[in-house]
ChimeraX commands (.cxc) that place a marker at each C-alpha (Angstrom):
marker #1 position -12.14,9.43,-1.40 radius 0.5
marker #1 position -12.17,6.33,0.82 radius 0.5
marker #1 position -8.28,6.30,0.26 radius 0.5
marker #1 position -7.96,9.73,1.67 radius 0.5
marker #1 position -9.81,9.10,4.27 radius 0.5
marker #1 position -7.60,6.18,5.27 radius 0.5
marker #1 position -4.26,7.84,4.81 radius 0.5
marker #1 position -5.43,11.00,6.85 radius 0.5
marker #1 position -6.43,9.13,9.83 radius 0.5
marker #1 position -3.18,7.46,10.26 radius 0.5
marker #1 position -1.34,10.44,9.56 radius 0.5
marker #1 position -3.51,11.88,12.38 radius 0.5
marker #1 position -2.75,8.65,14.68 radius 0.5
marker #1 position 1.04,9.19,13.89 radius 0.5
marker #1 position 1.16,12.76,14.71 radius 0.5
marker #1 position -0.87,12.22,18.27 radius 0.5
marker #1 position 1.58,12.76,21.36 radius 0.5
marker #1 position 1.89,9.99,23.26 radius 0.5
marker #1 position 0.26,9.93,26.59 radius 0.5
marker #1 position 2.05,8.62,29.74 radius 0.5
marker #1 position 0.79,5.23,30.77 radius 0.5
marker #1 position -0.41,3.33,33.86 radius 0.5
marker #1 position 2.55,2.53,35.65 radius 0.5
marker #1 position 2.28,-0.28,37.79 radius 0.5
marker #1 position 5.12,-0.55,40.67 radius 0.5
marker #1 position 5.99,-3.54,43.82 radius 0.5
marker #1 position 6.36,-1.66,47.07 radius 0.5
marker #1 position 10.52,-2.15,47.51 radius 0.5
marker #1 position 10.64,-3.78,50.90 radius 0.5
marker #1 position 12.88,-6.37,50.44 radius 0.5
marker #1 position 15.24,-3.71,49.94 radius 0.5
marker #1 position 14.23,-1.86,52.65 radius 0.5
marker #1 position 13.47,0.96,50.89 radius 0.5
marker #1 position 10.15,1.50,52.09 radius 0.5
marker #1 position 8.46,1.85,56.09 radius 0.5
marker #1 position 5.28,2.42,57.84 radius 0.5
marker #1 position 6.38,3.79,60.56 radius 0.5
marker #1 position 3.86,5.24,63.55 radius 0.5
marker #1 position 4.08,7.45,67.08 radius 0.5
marker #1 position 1.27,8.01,69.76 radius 0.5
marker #1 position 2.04,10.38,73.07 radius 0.5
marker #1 position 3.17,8.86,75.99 radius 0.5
marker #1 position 0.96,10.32,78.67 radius 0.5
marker #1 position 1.32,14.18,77.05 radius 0.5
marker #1 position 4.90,14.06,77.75 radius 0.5
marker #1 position 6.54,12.79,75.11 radius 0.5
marker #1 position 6.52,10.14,72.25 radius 0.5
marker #1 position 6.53,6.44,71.87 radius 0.5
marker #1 position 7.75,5.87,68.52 radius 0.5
marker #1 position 7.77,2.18,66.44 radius 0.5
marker #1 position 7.23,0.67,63.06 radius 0.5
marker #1 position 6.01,-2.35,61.29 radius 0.5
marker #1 position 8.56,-4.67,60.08 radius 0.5
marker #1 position 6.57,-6.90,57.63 radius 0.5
marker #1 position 4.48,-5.71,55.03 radius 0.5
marker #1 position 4.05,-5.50,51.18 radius 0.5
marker #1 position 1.84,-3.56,48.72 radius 0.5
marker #1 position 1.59,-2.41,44.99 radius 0.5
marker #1 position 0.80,1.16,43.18 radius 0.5
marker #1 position -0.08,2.53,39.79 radius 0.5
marker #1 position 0.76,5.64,38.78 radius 0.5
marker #1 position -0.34,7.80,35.93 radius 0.5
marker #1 position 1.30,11.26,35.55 radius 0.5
marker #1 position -1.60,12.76,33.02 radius 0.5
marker #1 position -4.47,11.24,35.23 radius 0.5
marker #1 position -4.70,10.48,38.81 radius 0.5
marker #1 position -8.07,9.09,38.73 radius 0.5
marker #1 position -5.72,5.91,37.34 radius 0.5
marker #1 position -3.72,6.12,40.65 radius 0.5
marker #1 position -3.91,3.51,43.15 radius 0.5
marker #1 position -2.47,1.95,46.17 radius 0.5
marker #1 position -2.80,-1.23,48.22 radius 0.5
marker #1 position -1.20,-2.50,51.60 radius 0.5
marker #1 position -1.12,-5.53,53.96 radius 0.5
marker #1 position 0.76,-5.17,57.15 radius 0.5
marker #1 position 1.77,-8.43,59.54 radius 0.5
marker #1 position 0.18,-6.80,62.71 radius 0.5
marker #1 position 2.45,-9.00,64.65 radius 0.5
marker #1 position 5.30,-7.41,62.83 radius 0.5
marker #1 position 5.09,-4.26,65.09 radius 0.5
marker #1 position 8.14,-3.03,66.62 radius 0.5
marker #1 position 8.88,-0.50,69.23 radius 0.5
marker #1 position 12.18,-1.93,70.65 radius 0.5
marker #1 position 10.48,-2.99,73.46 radius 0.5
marker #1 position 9.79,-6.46,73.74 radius 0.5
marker #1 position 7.60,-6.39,77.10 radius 0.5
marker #1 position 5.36,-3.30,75.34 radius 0.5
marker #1 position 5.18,-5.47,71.70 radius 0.5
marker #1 position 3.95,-8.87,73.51 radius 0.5
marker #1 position 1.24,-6.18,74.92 radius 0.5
marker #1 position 0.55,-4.51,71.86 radius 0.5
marker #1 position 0.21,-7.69,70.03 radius 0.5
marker #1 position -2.11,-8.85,72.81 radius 0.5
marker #1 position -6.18,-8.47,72.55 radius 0.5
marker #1 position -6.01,-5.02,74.64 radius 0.5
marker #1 position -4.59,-3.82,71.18 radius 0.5
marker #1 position -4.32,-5.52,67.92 radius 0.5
marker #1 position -5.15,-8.76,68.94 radius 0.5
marker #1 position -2.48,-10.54,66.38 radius 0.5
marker #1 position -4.36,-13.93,66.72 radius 0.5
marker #1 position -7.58,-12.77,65.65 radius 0.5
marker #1 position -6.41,-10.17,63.35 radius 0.5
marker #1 position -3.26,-10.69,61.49 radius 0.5
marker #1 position -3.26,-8.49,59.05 radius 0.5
marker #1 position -4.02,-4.55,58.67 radius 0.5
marker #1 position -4.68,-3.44,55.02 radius 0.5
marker #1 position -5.63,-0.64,53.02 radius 0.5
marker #1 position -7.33,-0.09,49.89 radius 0.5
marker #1 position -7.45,3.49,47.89 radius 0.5
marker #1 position -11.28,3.92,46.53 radius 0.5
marker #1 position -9.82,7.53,44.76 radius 0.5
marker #1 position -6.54,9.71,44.09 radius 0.5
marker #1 position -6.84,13.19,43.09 radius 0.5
marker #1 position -4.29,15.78,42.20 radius 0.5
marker #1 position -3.85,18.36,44.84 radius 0.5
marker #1 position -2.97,22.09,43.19 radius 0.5
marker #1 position 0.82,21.44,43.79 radius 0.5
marker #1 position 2.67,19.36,41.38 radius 0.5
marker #1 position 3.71,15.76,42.65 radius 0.5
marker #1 position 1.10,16.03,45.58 radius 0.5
marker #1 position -2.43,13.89,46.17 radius 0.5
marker #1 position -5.04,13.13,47.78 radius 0.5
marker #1 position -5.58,9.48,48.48 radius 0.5
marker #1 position -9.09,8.34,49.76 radius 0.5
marker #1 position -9.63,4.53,50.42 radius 0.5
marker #1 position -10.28,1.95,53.07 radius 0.5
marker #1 position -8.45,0.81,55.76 radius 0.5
marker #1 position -9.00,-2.55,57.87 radius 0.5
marker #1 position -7.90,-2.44,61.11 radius 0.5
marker #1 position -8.34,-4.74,64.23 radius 0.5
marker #1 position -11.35,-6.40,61.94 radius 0.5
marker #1 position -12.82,-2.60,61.42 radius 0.5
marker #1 position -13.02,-1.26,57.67 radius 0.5
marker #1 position -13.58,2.06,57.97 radius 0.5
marker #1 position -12.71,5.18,55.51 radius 0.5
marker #1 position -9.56,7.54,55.41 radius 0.5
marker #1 position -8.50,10.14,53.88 radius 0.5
marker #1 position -5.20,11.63,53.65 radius 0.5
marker #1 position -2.31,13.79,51.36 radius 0.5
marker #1 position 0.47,12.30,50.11 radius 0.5
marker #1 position 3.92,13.77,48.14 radius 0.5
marker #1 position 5.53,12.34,45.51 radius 0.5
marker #1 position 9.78,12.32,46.87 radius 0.5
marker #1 position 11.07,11.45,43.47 radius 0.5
marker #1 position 11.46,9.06,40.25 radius 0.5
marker #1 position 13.97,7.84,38.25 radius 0.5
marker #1 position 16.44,5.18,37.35 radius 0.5
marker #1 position 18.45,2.96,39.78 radius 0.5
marker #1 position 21.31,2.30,39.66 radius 0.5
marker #1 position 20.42,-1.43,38.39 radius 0.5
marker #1 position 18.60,-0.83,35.50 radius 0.5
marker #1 position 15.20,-0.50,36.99 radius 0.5
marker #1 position 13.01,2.39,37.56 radius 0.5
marker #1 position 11.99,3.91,40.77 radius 0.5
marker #1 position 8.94,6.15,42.38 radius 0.5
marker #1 position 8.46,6.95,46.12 radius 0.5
marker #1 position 5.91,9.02,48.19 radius 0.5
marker #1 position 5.40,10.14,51.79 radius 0.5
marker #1 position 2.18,10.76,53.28 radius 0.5
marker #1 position 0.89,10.72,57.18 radius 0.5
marker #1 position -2.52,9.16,58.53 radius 0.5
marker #1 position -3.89,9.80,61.70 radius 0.5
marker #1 position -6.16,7.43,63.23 radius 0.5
marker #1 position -8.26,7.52,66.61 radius 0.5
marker #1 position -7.82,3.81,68.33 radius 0.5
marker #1 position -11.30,3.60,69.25 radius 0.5
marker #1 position -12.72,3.93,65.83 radius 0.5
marker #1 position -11.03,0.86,64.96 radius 0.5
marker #1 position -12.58,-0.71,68.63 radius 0.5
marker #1 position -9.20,-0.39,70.27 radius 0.5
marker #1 position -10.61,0.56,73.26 radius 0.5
marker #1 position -7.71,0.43,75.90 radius 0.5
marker #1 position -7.50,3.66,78.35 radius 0.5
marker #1 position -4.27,4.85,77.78 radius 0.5
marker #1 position -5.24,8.37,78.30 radius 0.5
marker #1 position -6.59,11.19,76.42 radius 0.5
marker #1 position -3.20,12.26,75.06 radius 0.5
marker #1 position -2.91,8.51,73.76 radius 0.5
marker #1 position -6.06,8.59,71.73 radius 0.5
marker #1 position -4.24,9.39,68.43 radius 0.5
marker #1 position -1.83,7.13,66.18 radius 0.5
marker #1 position -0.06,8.91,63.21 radius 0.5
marker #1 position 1.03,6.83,61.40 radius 0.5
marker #1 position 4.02,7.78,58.63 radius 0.5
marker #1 position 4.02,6.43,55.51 radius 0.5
marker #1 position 6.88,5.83,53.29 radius 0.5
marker #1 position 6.97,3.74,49.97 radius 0.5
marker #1 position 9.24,3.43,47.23 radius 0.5
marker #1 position 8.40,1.00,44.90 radius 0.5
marker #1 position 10.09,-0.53,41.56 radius 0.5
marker #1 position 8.24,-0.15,38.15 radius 0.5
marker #1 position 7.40,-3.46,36.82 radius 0.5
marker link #1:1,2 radius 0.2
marker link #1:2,3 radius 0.2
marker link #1:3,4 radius 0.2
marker link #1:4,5 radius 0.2
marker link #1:5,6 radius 0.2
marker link #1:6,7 radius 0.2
marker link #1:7,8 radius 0.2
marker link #1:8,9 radius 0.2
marker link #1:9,10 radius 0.2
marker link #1:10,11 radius 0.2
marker link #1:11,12 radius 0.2
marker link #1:12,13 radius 0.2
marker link #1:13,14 radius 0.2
marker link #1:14,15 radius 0.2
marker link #1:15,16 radius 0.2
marker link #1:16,17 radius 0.2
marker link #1:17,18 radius 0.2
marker link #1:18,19 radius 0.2
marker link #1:19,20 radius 0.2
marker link #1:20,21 radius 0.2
marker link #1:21,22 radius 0.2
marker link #1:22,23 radius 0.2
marker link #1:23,24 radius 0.2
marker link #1:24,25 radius 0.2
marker link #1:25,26 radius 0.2
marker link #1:26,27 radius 0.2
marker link #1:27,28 radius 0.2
marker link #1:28,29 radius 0.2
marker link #1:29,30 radius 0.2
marker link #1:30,31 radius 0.2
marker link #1:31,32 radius 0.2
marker link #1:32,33 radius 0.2
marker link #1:33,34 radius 0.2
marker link #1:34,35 radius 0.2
marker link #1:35,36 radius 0.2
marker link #1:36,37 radius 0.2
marker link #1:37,38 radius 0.2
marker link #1:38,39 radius 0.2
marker link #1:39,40 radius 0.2
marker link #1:40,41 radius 0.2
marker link #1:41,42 radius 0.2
marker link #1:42,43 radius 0.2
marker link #1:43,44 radius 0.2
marker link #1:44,45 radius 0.2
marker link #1:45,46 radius 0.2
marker link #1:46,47 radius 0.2
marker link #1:47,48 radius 0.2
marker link #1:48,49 radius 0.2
marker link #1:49,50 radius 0.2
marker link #1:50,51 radius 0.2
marker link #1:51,52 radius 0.2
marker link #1:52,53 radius 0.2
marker link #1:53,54 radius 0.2
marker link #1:54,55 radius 0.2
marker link #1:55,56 radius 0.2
marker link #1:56,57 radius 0.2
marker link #1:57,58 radius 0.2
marker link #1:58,59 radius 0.2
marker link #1:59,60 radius 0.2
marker link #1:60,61 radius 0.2
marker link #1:61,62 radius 0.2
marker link #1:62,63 radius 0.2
marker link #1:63,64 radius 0.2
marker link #1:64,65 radius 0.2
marker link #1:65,66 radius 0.2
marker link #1:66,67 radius 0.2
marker link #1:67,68 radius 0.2
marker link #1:68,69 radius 0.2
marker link #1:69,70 radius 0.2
marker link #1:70,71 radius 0.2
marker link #1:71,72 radius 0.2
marker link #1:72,73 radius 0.2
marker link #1:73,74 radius 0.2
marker link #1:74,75 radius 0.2
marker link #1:75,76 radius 0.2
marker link #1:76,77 radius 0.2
marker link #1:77,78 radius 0.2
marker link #1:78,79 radius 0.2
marker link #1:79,80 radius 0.2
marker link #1:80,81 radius 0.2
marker link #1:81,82 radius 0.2
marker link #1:82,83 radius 0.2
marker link #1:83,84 radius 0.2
marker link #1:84,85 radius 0.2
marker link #1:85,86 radius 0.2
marker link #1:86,87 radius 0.2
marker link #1:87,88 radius 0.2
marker link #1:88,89 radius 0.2
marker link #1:89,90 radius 0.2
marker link #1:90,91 radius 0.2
marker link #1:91,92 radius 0.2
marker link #1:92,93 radius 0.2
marker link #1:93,94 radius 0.2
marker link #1:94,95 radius 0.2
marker link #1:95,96 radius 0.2
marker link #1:96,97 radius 0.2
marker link #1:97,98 radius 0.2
marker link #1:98,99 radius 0.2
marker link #1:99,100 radius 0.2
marker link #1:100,101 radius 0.2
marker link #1:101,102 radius 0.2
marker link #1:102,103 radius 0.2
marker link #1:103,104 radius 0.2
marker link #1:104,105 radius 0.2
marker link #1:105,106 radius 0.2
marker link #1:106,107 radius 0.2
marker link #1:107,108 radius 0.2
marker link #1:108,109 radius 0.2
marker link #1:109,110 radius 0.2
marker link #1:110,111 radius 0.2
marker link #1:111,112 radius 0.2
marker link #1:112,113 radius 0.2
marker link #1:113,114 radius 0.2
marker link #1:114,115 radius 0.2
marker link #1:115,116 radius 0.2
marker link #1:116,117 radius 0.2
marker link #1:117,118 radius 0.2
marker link #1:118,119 radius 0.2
marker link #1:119,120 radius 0.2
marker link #1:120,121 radius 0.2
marker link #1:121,122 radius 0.2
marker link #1:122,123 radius 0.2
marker link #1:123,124 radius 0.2
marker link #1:124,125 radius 0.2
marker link #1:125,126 radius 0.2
marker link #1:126,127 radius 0.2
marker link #1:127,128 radius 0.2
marker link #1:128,129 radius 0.2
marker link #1:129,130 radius 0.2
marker link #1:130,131 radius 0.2
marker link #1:131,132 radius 0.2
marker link #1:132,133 radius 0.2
marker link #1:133,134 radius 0.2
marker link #1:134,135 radius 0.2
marker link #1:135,136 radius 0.2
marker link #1:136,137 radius 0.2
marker link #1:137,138 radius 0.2
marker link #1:138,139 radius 0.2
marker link #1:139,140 radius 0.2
marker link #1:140,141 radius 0.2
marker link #1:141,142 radius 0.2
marker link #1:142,143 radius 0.2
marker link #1:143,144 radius 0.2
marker link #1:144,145 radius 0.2
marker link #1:145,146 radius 0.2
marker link #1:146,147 radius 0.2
marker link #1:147,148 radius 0.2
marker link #1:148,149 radius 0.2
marker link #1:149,150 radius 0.2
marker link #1:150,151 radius 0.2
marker link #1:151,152 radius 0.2
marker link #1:152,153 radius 0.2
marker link #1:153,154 radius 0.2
marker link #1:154,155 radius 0.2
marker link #1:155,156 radius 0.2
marker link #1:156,157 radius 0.2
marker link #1:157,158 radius 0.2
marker link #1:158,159 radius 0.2
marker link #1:159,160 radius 0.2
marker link #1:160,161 radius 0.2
marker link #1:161,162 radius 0.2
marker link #1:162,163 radius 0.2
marker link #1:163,164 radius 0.2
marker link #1:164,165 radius 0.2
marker link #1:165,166 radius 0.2
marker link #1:166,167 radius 0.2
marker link #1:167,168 radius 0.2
marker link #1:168,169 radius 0.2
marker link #1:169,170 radius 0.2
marker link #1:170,171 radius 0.2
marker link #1:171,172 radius 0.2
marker link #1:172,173 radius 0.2
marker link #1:173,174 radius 0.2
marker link #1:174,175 radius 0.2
marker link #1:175,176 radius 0.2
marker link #1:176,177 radius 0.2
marker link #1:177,178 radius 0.2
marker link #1:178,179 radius 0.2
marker link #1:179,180 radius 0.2
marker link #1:180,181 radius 0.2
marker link #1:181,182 radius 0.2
marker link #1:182,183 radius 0.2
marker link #1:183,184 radius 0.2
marker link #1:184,185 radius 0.2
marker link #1:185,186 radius 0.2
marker link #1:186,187 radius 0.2
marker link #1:187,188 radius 0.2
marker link #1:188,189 radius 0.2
marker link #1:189,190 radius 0.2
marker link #1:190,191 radius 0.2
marker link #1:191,192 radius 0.2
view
């Protein structure tokens, strides 16, 4: 009887399907391949438009459960770029980010969950800004997977954040069409 026992479990374990695993993946910037980019109105007018230029995070992806999904970011404040160097030197001053005192800007995700449509999410987490931590939600879309063409394995996703300055006690009057960053996340990162 015991015998039985034994050989139907592992003919049970052998006949389970797989399930997809954690993937864990490095954020590709060295290659370039991934920005945080940002815009705020310019006096309700039009837009001034910049990016970071040094930053690096990490992912994990699991295609059967997103409650496994997760995301984490630093950003080089001083790294910001609006190719403007008389408006950077300001925005790296202590009306805005305050670069000396605060050097980096990172986020956290606390949840991910599934949105209805296939390859979309919902990403809840922290993000520290200006020495604020303070909680965010928003959706992101998954662009794509697959190979490269150097043997590796790719994933990327878009999303878009929208922040108001003061809640992260940037407190600068720059008008109430300026009180709004979006900031627009892209990240493509290698499977490891």
């Amino acid at each position: 009887m015991k015998k039985t026992l034994i050989a139907t479990a592992l003919l049970a374990a052998s006949t389970t399907p797989a399930f997809a695993a954690v993937e864990n993946y490095t954020v590709d910037t060295q290659g370039m391949h991934a920005s945080i980019n940002f815009k705020i109105n310019h006096l309700g007018y039009s837009w001034i438009v910049g990016r970071f230029n040094d930053f690096n995070g990490s992912f994990a992806f699991d295609e059967d459960n997103a409650a496994n999904n997760r995301v984490e970011m630093t950003v080089n404040t001083a790294s910001i770029d609006t190719n403007h160097g008389e408006r950077d030197r300001h925005l790296r001053s202590d009306d805005f980010l305050d670069v000396s005192k605060f050097p980096e800007a990172s986020f956290r995700s606390t949840s991910v969950i599934q949105d209805d449509d296939e390859g979309e999410y919902v990403v809840k987490g922290e993000l520290t800004l200006h020495g604020v931590t303070r909680p965010v939600e928003f959706e992101i879309e998954q662009v794509g997977a697959g190979e490269d063409p150097w043997g590796g394995f790719r994933r990327g996703f878009e999303g878009e954040l929208e922040l108001k300055l003061t809640d992260y006690g940037i407190d600068y009057d720059l008008g109430p069409a300026s009180a709004t960053v979006y900031l627009d996340i892209h990240l493509e990162g290698v499977r490891q």
